[in-house]
C-alpha positions as CSV (number, residue, x, y, z in Angstrom):
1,X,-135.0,-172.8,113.8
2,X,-134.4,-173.5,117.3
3,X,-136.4,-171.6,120.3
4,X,-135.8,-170.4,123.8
5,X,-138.5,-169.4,126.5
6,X,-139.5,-165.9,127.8
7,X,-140.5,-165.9,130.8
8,X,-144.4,-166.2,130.2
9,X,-143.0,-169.6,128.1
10,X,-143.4,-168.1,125.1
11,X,-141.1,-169.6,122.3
12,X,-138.7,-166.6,120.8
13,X,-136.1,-167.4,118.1
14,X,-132.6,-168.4,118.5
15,X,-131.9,-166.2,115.9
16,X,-133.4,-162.1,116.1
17,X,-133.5,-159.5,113.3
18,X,-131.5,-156.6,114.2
19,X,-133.0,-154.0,111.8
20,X,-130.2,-151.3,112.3
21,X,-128.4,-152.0,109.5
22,X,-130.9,-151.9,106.5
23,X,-128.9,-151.7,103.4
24,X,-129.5,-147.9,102.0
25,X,-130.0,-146.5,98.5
26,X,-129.4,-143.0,98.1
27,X,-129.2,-142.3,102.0
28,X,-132.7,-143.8,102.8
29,X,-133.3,-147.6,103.7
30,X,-133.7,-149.9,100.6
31,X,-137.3,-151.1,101.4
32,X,-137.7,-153.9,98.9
33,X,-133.9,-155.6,99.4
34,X,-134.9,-155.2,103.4
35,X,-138.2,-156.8,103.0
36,X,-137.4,-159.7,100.9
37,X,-133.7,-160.4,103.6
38,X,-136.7,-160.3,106.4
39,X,-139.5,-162.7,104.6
40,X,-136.0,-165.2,103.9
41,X,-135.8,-164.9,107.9
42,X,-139.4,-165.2,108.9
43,X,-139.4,-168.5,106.4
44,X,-137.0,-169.6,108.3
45,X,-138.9,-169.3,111.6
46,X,-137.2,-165.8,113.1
47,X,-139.9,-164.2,114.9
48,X,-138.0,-161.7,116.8
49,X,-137.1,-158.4,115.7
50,X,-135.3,-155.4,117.1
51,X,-135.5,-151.8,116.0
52,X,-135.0,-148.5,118.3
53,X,-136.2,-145.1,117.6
54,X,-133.1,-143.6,117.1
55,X,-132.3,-145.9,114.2
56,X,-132.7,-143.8,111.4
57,X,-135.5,-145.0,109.2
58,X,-136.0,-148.3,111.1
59,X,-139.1,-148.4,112.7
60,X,-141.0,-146.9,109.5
61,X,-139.5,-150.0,107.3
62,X,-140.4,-152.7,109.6
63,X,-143.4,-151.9,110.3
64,X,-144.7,-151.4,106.2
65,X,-143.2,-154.7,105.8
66,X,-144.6,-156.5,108.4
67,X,-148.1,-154.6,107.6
68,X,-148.1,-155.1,103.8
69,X,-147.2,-159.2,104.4
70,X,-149.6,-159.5,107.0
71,X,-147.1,-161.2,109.2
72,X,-147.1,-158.6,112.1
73,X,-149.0,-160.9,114.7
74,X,-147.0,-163.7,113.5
75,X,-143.6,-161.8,114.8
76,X,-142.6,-160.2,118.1
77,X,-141.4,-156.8,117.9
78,X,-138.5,-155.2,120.4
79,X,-138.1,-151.2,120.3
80,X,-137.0,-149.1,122.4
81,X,-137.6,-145.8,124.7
82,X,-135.2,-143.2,124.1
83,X,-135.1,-142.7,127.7
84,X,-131.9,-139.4,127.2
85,X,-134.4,-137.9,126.1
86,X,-137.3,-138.1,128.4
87,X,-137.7,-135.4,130.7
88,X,-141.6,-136.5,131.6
89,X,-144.1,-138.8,131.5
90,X,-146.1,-137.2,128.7
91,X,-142.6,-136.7,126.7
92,X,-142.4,-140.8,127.4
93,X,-146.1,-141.1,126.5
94,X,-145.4,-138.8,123.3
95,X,-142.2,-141.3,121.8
96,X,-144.1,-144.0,122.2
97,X,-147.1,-143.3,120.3
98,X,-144.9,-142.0,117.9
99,X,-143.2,-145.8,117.7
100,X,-146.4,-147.2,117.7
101,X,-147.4,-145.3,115.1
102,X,-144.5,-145.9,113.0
103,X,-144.4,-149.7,113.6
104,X,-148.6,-149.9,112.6
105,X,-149.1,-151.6,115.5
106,X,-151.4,-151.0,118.4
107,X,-149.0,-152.9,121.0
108,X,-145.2,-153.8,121.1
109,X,-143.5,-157.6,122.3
110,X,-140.8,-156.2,123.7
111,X,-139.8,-152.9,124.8
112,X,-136.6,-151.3,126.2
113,X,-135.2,-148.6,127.9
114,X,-132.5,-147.8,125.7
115,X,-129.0,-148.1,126.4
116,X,-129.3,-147.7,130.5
117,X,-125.5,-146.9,131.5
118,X,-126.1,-145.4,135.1
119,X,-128.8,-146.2,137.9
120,X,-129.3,-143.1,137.9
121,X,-130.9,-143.0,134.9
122,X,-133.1,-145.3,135.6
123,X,-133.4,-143.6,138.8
124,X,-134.7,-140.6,137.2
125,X,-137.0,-142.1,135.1
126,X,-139.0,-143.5,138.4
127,X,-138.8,-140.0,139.4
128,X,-141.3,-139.1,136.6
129,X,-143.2,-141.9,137.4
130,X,-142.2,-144.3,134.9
131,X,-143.1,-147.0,136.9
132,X,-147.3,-146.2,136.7
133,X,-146.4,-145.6,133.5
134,X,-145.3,-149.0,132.8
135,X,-147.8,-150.6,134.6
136,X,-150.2,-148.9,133.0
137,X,-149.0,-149.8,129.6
138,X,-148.9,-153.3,130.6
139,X,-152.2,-153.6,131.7
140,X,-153.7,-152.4,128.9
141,X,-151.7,-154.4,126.3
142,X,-150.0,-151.9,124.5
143,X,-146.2,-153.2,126.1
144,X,-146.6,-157.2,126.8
145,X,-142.6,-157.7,128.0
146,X,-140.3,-154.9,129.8
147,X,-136.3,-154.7,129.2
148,X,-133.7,-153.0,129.2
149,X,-130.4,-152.6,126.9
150,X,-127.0,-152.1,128.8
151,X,-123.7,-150.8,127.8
152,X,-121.5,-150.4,130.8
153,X,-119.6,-152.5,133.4
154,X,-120.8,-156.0,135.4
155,X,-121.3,-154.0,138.6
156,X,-123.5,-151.6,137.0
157,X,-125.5,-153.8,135.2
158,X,-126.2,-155.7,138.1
159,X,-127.9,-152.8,140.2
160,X,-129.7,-151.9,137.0
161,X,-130.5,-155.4,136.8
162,X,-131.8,-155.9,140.7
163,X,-133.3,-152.5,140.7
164,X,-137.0,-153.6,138.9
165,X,-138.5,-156.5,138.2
166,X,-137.9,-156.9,134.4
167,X,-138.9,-159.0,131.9
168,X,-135.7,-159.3,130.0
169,X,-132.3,-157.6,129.2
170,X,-130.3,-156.7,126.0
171,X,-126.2,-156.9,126.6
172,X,-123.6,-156.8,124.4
173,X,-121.9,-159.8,124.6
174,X,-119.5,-162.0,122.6
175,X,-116.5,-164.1,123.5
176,X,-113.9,-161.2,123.9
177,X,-116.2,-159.6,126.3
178,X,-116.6,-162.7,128.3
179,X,-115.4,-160.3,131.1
180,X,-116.1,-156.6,130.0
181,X,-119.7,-155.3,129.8
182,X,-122.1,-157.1,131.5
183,X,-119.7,-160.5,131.0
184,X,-120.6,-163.9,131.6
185,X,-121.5,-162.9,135.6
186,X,-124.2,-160.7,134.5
187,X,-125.6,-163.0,131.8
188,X,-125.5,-165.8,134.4
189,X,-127.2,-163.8,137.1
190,X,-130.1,-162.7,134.9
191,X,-130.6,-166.2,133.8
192,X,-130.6,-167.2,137.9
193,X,-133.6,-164.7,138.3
194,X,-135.1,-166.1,135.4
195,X,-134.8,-163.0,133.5
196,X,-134.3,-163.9,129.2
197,X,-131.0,-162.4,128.0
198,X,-131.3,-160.8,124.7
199,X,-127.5,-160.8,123.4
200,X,-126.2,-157.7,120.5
201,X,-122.9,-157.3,119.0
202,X,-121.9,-160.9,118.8
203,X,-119.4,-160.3,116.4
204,X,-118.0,-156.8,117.6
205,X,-120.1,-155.1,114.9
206,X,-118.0,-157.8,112.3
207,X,-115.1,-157.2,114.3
208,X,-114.5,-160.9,115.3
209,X,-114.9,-161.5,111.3
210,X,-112.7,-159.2,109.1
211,X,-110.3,-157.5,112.0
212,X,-108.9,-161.0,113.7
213,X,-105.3,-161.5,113.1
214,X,-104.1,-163.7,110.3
215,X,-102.7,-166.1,112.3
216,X,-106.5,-166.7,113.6
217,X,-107.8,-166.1,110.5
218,X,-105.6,-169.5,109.8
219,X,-106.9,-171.8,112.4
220,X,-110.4,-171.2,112.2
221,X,-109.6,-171.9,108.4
222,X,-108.5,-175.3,109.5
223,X,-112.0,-176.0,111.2
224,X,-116.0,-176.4,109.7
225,X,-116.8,-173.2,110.9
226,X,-116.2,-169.8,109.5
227,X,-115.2,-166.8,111.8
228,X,-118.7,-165.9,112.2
229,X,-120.3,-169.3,112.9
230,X,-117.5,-170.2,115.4
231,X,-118.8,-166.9,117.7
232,X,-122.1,-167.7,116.9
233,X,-121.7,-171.1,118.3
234,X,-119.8,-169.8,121.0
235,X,-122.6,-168.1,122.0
236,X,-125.4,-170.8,121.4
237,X,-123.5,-173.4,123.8
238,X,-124.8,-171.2,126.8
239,X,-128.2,-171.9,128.0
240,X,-128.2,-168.9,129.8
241,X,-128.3,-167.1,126.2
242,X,-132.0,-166.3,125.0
243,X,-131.6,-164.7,121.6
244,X,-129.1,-163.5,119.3
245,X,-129.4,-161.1,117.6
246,X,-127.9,-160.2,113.9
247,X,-127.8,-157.3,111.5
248,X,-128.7,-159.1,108.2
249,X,-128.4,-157.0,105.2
250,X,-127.9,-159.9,102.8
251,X,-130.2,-163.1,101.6
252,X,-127.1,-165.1,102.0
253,X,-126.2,-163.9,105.3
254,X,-129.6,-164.5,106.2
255,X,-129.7,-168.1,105.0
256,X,-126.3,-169.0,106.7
257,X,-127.4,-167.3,110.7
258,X,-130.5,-168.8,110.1
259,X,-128.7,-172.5,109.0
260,X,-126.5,-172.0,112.3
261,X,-129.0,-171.5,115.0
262,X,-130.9,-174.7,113.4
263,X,-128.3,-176.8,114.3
264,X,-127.1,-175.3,117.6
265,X,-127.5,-176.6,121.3
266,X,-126.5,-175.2,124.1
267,X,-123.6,-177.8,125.5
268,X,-122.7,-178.6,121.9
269,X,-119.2,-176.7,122.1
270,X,-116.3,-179.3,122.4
271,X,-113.2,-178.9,124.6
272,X,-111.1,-178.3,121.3
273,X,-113.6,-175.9,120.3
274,X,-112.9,-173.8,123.4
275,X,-109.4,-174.3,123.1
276,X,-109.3,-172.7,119.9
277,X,-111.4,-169.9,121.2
278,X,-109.0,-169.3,123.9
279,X,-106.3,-169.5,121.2
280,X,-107.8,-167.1,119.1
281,X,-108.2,-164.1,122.3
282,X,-104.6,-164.9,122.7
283,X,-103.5,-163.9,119.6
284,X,-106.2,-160.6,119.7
285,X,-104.7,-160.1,122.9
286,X,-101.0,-160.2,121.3
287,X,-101.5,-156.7,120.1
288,X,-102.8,-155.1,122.9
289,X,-101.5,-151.9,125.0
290,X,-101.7,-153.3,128.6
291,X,-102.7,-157.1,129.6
292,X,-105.5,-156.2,131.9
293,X,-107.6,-159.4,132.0
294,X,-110.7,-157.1,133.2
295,X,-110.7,-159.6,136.6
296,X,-111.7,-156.4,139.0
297,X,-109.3,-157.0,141.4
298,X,-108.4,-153.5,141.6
299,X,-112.0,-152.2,142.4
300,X,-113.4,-150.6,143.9
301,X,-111.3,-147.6,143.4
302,X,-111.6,-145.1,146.3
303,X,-112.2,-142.1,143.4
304,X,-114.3,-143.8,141.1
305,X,-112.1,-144.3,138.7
306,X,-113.0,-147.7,136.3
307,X,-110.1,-149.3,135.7
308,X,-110.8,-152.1,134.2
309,X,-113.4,-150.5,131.6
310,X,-110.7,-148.0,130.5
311,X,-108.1,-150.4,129.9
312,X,-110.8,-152.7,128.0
313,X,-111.7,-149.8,126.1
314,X,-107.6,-148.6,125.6
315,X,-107.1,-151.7,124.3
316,X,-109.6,-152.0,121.7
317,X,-108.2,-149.1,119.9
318,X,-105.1,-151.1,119.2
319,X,-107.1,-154.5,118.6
320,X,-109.8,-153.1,116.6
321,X,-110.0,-149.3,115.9
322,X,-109.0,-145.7,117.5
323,X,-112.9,-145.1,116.7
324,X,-114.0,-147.8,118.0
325,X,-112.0,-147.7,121.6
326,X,-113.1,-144.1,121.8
327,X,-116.9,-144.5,120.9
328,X,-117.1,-147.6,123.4
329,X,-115.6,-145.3,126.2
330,X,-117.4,-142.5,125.7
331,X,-120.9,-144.3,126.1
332,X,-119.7,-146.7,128.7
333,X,-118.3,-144.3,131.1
334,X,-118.6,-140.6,129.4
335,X,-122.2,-140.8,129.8
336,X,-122.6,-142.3,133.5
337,X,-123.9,-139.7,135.8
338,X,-121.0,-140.1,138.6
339,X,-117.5,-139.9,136.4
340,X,-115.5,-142.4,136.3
341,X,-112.4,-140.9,134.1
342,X,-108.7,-141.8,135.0
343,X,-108.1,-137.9,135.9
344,X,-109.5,-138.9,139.2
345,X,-106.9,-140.9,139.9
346,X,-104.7,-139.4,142.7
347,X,-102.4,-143.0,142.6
348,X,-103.0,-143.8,146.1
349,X,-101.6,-147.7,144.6
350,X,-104.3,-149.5,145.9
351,X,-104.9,-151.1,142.7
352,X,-101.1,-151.7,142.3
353,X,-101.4,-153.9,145.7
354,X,-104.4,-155.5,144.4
355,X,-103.5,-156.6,140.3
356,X,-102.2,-159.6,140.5
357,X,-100.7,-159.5,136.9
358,X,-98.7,-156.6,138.5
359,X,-99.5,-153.8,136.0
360,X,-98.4,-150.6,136.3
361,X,-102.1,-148.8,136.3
362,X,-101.4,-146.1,137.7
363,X,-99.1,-144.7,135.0
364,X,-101.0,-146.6,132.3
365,X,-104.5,-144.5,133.2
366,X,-102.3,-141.6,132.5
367,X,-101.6,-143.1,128.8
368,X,-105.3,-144.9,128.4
369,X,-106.8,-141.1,129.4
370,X,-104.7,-139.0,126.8
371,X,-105.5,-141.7,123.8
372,X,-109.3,-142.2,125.1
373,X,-110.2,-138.8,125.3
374,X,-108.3,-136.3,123.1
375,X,-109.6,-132.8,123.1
376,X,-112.5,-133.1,120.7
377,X,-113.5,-136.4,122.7
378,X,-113.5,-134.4,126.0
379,X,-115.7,-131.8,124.4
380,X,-118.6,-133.7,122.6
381,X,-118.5,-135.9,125.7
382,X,-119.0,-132.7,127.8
383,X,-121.6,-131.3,125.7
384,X,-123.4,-134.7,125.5
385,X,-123.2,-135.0,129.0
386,X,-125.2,-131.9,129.7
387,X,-127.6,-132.9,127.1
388,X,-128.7,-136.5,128.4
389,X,-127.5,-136.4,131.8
390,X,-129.4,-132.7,132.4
């Protein structure tokens, strides 16, 4: 296994656990297949893994595994705050012991505020005094690194980013979101402040495995890598790139990730590898609904609207699933505290004057906001809105 520095210089693995996708027996998590897929990792020198307390189940099974094979201070452990639903600091105080508690641990590696999408909810967090709490926390021991996991666009990410002094970041990135999310700009301006980047969803949740076009399918067939190792690779070639991390539910799956980040350096990746990455977005891209390359030329928009996020979000209904598109949207922009929806739009053309692959946006927000957000989108979103936003 190959290692990458925190910022203290402590070693973490190429290669993380992402616990959220425990295989399940009868509804609940299948304890014994998920502890022997997480000793096959540990073997293998993975000492980083990532659970959240909204992952049903997860917390409690790591931390009976860890505790029973007396590995727990052998491993770091990243969890998260569910910071929608803290209202206070003693509500803050009141998950986390809970975590702790589930986890049988009296301190955690890594922790996160979960799934930051707006300032402002980071904002409002300091305005209970999150801060203290934080500091507090870290003086005592119980939180030794402090993070946060983003979904969202570059911009955002880099206020969220420049608005604390963190100790690392989680982003979901991959190679077709080299430019969406936090993008190569945001991974590269976390690694310039010395901040470790954590990376999720570097296969699209599978995505970039069993949904690429045949064609692709067909060229990466013609190489030593398989769909999955190629993205994984992709990703490894970056220095900036701290951590990976993987939902193993599989010994074999385990065995392979952990075979991959063995071999990998960053600066490995050959110019007819990144050809044939290129090739392969190409032909992703082949099926999309509008060829917005997500460069931001046409931001800011004077109404807020995002543009580029809702055509990156448009599109991956038709390159992935309607779900998907939909789900990504509705986190990404439903749940930001200033709206951001294409009904703002009041086609003054700026953007027009500004693309300069000449798209027609402002007609195309029209068609991206009635597929994006159909009725029963607009109303969970609404009701989810109060909710976390409140």
């Amino acid at each position: 296994m190959k290692y990458r520095k925190d910022r203290n210089g402590n070693d973490i693995s190429l290669l993380g656990y992402g616990c959220m996708r425990f295989s399940r027996k009868g509804g609940v998590i299948d304890i014994d297949k998920a502890e022997k897929e997480i000793l096959k990792a540990y073997e293998a020198g993975v000492n980083y893994f990532d659970t959240a307390y909204i992952y049903p189940g997860s917390e409690a099974a790591l931390g009976t595994i860890l505790t029973r094979n007396k590995i727990r201070d052998k491993v770091n452990i990243a969890t998260k705050l569910p910071q929608y639903l803290i209202r206070s600091r003693q509500s803050a105080e009141k998950y986390f012991l809970e975590e702790l508690e589930r986890l049988q641990t009296d301190r955690i590696d890594y922790y996160l505020m979960h799934m930051l999408t707006d300032i402002r909810a980071w904002e409002n967090l300091v305005n209970i005094g999150i801060r203290d709490w934080i500091d507090e926390k870290k003086q005592n021991g119980q939180i030794r690194n402090i993070g946060f996991s983003f979904h969202g666009n570059t911009d955002m990410f880099l206020t969220i980013l420049n608005a604390y002094d963190w100790d690392f970041c989680q982003i979901q990135y991959n190679y077709m979101d080299e430019t969406s999310q936090a993008g190569r700009r945001g991974l590269q301006a976390a690694y310039e402040k010395g901040i470790p980047v954590i990376i999720m969803e570097p296969l699209r949740g599978g995505k970039l495995v069993d949904l690429l076009p045949a064609e692709a399918k067909r060229l990466i067939a013609g190489t030593a890598y398989s769909p999955a190792e190629l993205a994984f690779r992709w990703l490894y070639d970056q220095k900036e790139v701290t951590c990976v991390l993987s939902g193993m539910n599989s010994e074999e799956m385990v065995i392979e990730n952990c075979r991959v980040a063995s071999e990998a350096e960053a600066g490995m990746f050959t110019e007819k590898e990144f050809a044939l990455i290129e090739e392969i977005k190409r032909l992703i891209g082949a099926s999309l609904k509008i060829g917005c390359t997500g460069c931001a030329y046409c931001m800011p928009c004077p109404q807020g609207v995002d543009i580029p996020l809702t055509f990156r979000c448009w599109n991956e209904m038709y390159t992935e699933s309607k779900w998907s598109g939909r789900f990504e949207y509705a986190q990404a922009v439903g749940l930001r505290r200033k709206s951001s929806f294409p009904t703002q739009c009041i086609a003054c053309g700026r953007c027009e004057k500004h693309c300069p692959q000449h798209l027609p946006i402002i007609s195309a927000l029209k068609d991206a906001n009635r597929e994006l957000r159909p009725l029963p989108y607009r109303v969970v979103t609404a009701l989810a809105r109060k909710f976390i936003l409140k």
